[in-house]
N, C-alpha and C positions, 0 to 999 in steps of 0.2 A: 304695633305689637312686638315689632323687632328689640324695639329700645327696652321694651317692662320685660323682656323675656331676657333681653342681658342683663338687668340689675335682678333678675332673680337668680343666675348662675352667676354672677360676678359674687354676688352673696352668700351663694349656697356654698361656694367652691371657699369665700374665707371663715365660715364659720364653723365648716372640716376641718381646719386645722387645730380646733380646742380639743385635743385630744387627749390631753392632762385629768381637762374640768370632764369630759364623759367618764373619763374612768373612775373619776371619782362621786361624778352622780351614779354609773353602776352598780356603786358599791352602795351607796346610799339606798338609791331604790331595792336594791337585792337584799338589803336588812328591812328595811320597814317593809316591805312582802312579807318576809320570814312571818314578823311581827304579826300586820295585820290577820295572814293566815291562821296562825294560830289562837288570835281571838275569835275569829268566827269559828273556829274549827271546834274550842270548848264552848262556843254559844250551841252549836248546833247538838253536840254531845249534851248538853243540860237542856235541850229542851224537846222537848214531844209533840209541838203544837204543829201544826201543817204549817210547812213558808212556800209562798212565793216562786221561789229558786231553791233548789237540792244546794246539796252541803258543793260538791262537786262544781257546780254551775259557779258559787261563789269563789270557792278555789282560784276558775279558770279568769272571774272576771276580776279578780283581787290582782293576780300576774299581766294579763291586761293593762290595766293602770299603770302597775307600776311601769311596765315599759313602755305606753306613752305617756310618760306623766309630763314630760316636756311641752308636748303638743297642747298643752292646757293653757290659756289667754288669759295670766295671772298676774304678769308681770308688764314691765315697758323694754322695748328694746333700748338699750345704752347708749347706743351711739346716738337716736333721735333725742334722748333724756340729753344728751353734751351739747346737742348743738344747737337745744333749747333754749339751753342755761349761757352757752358764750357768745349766741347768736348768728353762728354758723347756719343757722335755718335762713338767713337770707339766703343763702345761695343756693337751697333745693328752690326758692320762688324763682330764681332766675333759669332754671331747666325748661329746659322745653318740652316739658311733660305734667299731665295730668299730677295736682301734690298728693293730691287723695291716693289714686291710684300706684304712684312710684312709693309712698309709705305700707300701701295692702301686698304692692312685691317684696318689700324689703318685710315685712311680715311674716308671707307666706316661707320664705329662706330662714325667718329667725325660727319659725314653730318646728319647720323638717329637718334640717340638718343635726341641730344635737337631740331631736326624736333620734333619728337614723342610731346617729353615735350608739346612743343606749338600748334603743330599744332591742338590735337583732342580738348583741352577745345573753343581752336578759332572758330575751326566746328562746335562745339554743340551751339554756342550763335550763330555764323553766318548763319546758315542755317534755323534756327525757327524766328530770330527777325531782322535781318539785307540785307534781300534783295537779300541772297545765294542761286540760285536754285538747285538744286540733279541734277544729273547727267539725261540727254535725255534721255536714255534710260536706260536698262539691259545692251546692248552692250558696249554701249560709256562708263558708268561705269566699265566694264570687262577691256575694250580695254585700259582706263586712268591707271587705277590698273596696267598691262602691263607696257604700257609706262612708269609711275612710278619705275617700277623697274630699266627700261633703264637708267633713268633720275639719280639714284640715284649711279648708276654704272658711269656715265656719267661724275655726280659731282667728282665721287672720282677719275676718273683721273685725270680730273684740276687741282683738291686739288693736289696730288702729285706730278703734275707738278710742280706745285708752290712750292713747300718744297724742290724741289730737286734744285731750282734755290739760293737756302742757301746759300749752300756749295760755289755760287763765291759772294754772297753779306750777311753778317750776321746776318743784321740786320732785311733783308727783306721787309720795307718799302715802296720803292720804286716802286715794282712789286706788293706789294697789293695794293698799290691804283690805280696804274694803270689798274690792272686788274679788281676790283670791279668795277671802274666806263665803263670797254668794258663788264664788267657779266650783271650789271642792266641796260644798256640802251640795251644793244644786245640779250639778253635773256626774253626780255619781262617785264621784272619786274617794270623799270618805265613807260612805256607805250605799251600797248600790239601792238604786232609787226603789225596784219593787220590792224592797225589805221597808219604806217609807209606811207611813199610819195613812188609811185610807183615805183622811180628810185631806192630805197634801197631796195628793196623786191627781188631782183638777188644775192644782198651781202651779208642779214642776215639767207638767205634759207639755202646758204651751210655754214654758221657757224657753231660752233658746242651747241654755247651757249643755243639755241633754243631748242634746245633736252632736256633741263636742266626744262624749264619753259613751254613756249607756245605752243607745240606741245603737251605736255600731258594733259593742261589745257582746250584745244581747242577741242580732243577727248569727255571730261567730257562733255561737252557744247552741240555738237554736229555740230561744227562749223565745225571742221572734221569726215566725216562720220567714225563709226568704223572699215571701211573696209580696212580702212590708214592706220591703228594700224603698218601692215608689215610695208613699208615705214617709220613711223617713227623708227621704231626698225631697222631697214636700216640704218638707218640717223644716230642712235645713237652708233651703232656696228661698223661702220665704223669706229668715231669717238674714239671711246675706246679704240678699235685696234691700230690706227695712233698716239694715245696720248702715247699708253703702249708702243709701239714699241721707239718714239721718247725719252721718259722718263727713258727706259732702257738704251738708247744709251747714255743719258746725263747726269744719275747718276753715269756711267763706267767712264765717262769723267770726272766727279767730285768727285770723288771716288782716281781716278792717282794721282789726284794733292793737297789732303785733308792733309794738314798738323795738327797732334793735339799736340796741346803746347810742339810746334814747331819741332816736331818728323815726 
């Protein structure tokens, strides 16, 4: 555990240093909030029909997002993307460590640390001037904190999933976008899920994207009482499980057939 616990600080600590690229996601995500807020803000103003979620609730879970919009399992981390492509990935085989495993630390470091970056200076302007309510209660505060931890375990299996799908495509293209665009619509992030048409609320329950976004967001709120906290930590343990087990099984398989310049 000694060893997966240094490549998660040896990684955490260098990917504190993009200090540049955070400020400039801040800025990013602090406009498209502006944004998004303000479309739901005239949806709710034009419409009379009962929702789901108060105008407020969506406010608080719109600011949310934006500030962990990083922690969202969309993309591939770079460095595994190089050293797919020049073959450098022979030498994570020669570690003496689980590959699956030393990929889901280097994961778990790429999804936290530029969260981190963005997400507290976002909090601190959102929650005094922008419309972001605190958490319902002590609970629901306890129980998101929780969740979060799920969410963040959650992201870094996707993430690895996705890295380990390299190995048959090099370039990786293809499976990020595909998957970004099923991460932000299924995970809450372009529109939170119970604003969804009742017939999809069967298919995005047991996805696993959910666990990632709108389950921990929803706790903070107190749209789900804290007493769900289990349940969602169900939801998400499951997922983590069935993702690690699957990701094991398909790096062994990509792993037989990995030729490196042409060996």
């Amino acid at each position: 555990m000694k060893a997966y616990w240094a490549v998660i600080s040896a990684r955490f600590r260098a990917l504190l240093q993009y200090r540049a690229a955070a400020v400039a996601g801040f800025a990013t995500q602090l406009f498209w909030g502006l944004i998004r807020v303000m479309i739901f803000t005239a949806f709710y103003e034009s419409s009379t029909a009962k929702q789901p979620m108060s105008a407020e609730e969506v406010v608080t879970y719109v600011w949310l997002g934006q500030a962990f919009f990083r922690l969202l399992p969309w993309d591939i981390e770079g460095d595994i993307r190089q050293m797919i492509r020049t073959g450098d990935v022979a030498y994570e085989l020669l570690r003496p460590l689980d590959m699956y495993w030393l990929w889901y630390c280097r994961a778990l470091a790429w999804r936290t640390a530029p969260t981190l970056l963005r997400a507290l200076p976002l909090l601190v302007i959102a929650l005094p001037f922008l419309g972001m309510q605190g958490p319902a209660s002590v609970a629901s505060g306890g129980a998101f904190l929780v969740a979060m931890v799920g969410a963040v375990c959650l992201a870094a299996a996707i993430t690895t999933l996705i890295g380990i799908t390299l190995l048959w495509s090099i370039s990786g293209e293809g499976i990020s976008r595909l998957v970004s665009v099923a991460v932000l619509l299924l995970s809450g992030m372009m529109l939170p899920l119970p604003l969804f048409p009742g017939w999809a609320q069967g298919i995005i329950s047991v996805l696993p994207f959910r666990g990632v976004v709108d389950l921990p967001f929803r706790l903070y709120m107190g749209n789900l009482p804290p007493e769900q906290v289990l349940g969602v930590l169900a939801h998400q343990v499951v997922w983590i499980a069935g993702l690690a087990v699957f990701g094991r099984w398909l790096l062994g398989r990509g792993v037989r057939r990995l030729a490196v310049q042409g060996g």
